[in-house]
C-alpha positions as CSV (number, residue, x, y, z in Angstrom):
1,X,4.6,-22.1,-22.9
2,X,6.4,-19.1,-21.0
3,X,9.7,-18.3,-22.2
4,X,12.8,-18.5,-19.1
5,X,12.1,-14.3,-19.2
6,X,8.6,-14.4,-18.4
7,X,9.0,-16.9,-15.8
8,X,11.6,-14.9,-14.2
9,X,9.4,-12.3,-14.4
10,X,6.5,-13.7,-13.0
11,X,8.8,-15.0,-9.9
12,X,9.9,-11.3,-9.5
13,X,6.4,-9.7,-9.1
14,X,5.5,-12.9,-6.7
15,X,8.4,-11.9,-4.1
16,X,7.3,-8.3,-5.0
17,X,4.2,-9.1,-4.5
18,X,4.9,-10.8,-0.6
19,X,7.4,-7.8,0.6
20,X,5.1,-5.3,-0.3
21,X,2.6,-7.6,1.6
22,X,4.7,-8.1,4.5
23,X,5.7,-4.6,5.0
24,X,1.7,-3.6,4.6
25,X,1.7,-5.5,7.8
26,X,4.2,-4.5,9.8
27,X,2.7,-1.1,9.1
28,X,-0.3,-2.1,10.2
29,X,0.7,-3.5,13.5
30,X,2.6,-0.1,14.3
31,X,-0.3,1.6,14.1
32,X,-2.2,-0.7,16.5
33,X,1.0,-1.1,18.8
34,X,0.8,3.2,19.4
35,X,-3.3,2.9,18.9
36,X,-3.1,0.8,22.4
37,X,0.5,2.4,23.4
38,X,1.7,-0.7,24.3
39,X,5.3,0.9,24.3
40,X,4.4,3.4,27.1
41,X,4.4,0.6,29.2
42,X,6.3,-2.5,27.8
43,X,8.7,0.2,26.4
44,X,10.1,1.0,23.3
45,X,10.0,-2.4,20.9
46,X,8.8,-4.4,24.3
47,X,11.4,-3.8,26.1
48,X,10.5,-3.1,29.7
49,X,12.1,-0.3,31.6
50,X,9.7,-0.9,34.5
51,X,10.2,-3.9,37.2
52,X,6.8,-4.4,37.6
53,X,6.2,-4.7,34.1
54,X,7.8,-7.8,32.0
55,X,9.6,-6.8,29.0
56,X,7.6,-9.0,26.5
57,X,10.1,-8.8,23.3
58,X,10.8,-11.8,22.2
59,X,8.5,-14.2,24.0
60,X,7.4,-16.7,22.1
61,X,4.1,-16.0,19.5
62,X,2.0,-18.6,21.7
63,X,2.5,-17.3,25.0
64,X,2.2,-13.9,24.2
65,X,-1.3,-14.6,22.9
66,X,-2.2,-17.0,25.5
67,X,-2.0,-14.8,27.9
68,X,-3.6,-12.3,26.8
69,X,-6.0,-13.8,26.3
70,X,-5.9,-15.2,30.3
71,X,-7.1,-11.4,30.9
72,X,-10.5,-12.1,29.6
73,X,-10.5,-15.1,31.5
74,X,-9.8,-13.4,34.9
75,X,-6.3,-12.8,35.0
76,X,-5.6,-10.1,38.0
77,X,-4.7,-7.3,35.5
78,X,-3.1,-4.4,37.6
79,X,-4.0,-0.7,36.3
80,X,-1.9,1.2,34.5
81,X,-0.6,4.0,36.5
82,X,-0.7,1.4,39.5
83,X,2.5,-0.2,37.9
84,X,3.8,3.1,36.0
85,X,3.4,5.9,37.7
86,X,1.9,7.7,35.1
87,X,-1.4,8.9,36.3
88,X,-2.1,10.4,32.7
89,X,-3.0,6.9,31.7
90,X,-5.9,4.8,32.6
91,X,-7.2,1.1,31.9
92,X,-5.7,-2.3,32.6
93,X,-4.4,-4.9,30.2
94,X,-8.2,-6.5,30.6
95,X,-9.6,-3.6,29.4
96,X,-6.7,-3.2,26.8
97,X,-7.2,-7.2,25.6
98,X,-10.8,-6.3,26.1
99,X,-10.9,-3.4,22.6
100,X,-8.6,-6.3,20.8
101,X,-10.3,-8.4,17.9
102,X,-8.9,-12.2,18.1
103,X,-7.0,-11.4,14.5
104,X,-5.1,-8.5,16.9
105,X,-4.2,-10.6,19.5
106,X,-2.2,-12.8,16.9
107,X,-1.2,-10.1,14.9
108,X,0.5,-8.3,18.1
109,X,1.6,-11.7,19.5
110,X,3.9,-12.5,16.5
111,X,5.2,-9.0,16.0
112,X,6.9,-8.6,19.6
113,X,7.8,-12.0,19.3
114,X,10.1,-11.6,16.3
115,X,11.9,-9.1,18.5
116,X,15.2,-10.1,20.1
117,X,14.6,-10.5,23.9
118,X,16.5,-8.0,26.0
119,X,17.4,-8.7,29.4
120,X,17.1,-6.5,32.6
121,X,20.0,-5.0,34.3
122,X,18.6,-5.4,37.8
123,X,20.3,-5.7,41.1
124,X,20.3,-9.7,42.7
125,X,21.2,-11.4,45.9
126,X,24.1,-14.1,44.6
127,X,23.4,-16.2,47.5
128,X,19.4,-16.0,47.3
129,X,20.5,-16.8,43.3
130,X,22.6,-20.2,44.1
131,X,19.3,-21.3,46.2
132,X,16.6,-20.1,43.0
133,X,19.2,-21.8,40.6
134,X,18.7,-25.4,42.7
135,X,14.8,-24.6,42.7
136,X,14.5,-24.2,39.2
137,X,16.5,-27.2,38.5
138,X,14.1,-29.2,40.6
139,X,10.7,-28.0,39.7
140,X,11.0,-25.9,36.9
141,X,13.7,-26.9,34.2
142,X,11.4,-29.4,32.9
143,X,9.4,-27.0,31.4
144,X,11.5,-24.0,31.5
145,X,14.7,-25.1,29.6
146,X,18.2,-23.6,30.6
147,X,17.4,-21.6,33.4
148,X,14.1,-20.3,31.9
149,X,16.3,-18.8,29.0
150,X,15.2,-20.9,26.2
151,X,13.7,-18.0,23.2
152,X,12.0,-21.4,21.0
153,X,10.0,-22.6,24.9
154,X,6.7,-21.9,24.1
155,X,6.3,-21.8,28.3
156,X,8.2,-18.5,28.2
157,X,12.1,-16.9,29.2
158,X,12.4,-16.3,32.6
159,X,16.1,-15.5,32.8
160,X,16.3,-11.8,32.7
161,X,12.7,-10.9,33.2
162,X,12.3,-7.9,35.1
163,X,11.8,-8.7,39.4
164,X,9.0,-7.1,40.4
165,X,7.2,-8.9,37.9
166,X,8.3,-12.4,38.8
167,X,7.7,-11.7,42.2
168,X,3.7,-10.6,41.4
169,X,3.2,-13.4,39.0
170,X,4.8,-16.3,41.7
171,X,2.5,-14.6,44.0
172,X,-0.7,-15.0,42.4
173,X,0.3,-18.0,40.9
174,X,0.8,-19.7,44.9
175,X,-2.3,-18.0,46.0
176,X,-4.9,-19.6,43.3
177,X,-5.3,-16.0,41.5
178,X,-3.8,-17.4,38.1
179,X,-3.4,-20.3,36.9
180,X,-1.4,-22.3,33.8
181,X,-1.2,-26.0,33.9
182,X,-2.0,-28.6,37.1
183,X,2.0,-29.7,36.9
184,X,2.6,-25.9,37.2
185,X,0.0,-24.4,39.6
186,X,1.0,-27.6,41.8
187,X,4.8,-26.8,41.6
188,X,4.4,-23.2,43.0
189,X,1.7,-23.8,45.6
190,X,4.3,-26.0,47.1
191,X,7.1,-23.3,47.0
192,X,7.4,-21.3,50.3
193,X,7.8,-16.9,50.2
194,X,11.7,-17.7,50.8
195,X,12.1,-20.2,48.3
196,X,10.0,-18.5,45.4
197,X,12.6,-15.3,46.1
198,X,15.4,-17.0,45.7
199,X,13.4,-18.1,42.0
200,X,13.3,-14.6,41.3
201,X,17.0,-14.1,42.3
202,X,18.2,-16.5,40.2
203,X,16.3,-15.6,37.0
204,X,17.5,-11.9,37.9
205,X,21.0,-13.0,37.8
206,X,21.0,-13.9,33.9
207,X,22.4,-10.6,32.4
């Protein structure tokens, strides 16, 4: 029988034992976060600097992975230096999800989305904002709790999510070049150009 020591002891080594684990991993998902220099676009720890590009700290493990792995499932996937100026750079995120194993997907999926969710300082129309605010509240609350702000709704934050961004993805969305969910698709295929701006307003005004 172990003595209270070597039980202790053994205890010890098992946490040990997981840190050292755990911090193996994080390491590991550095490495593959600058491999694929996912910061040069989603900025430093997935924090967008660019409005066409979302800002993807903090968005829940599922979603992230989902859809990523929408790219490989025709997601419109813009180019890199079409959304960042940066004509050093080439690829899309297809091509990016594309060099990914499934084990990579997850692994980057959970590591952004232990990060804390920063929201854009962007400019908004207030009026535009009251409008989006009676939108959401209608079609979209249901799935996208408080405002779209909710960090534990697997369907993603909204609030705060960088403009040009929303305004692409609504796009798309209403003209059959993505899709999510019938209940969804449905929702935004009914929305008109004014009244998915006004959307984007409101979600811009949570800062």
């Amino acid at each position: 029988m172990l003595d209270k020591k070597s039980t202790l002891n053994n205890i010890f080594c098992t946490i040990a034992l997981v840190i050292a684990s755990i911090g193996s991993a994080f390491a590991s998902t550095q490495a593959l976060v600058s491999e694929k220099q996912c910061d040069a676009c989603h900025g430093a720890n997935g924090v967008s600097g660019h409005t066409d590009i979302p800002t993807i700290a903090g968005i829940p493990e599922f979603n992230l992975s989902d859809q990523m792995l929408r790219y490989l499932e025709g997601r419109p996937a813009n180019t890199v230096q079409h959304v960042s100026g940066d004509i050093s750079q080439s690829g899309d995120m297809a091509t990016i999800v594309r060099s990914l194993t499934e084990e990579e997907i997850e692994q980057l999926a959970a590591y952004y989305a232990d990060m804390e969710f920063v929201r854009a300082k962007q400019p908004f129309d207030q009026a535009l904002a009251n409008q989006g605010k009676a939108i959401h509240l209608k079609s979209c609350e249901s799935c996208h709790a408080d405002g779209g702000s909710d960090p534990l709704d697997e369907a993603s934050i909204l609030a705060g999510q960088q403009k040009g961004y929303l305004i692409t993805t609504l796009t798309q969305f209403h003209q059959g070049k993505r899709s999510a969910d019938k209940k969804m698709d449905k929702a935004i295929k009914a929305l008109s150009q004014e009244e998915r701006q006004a959307l984007v307003e409101y979600y811009a005004s949570f800062q």
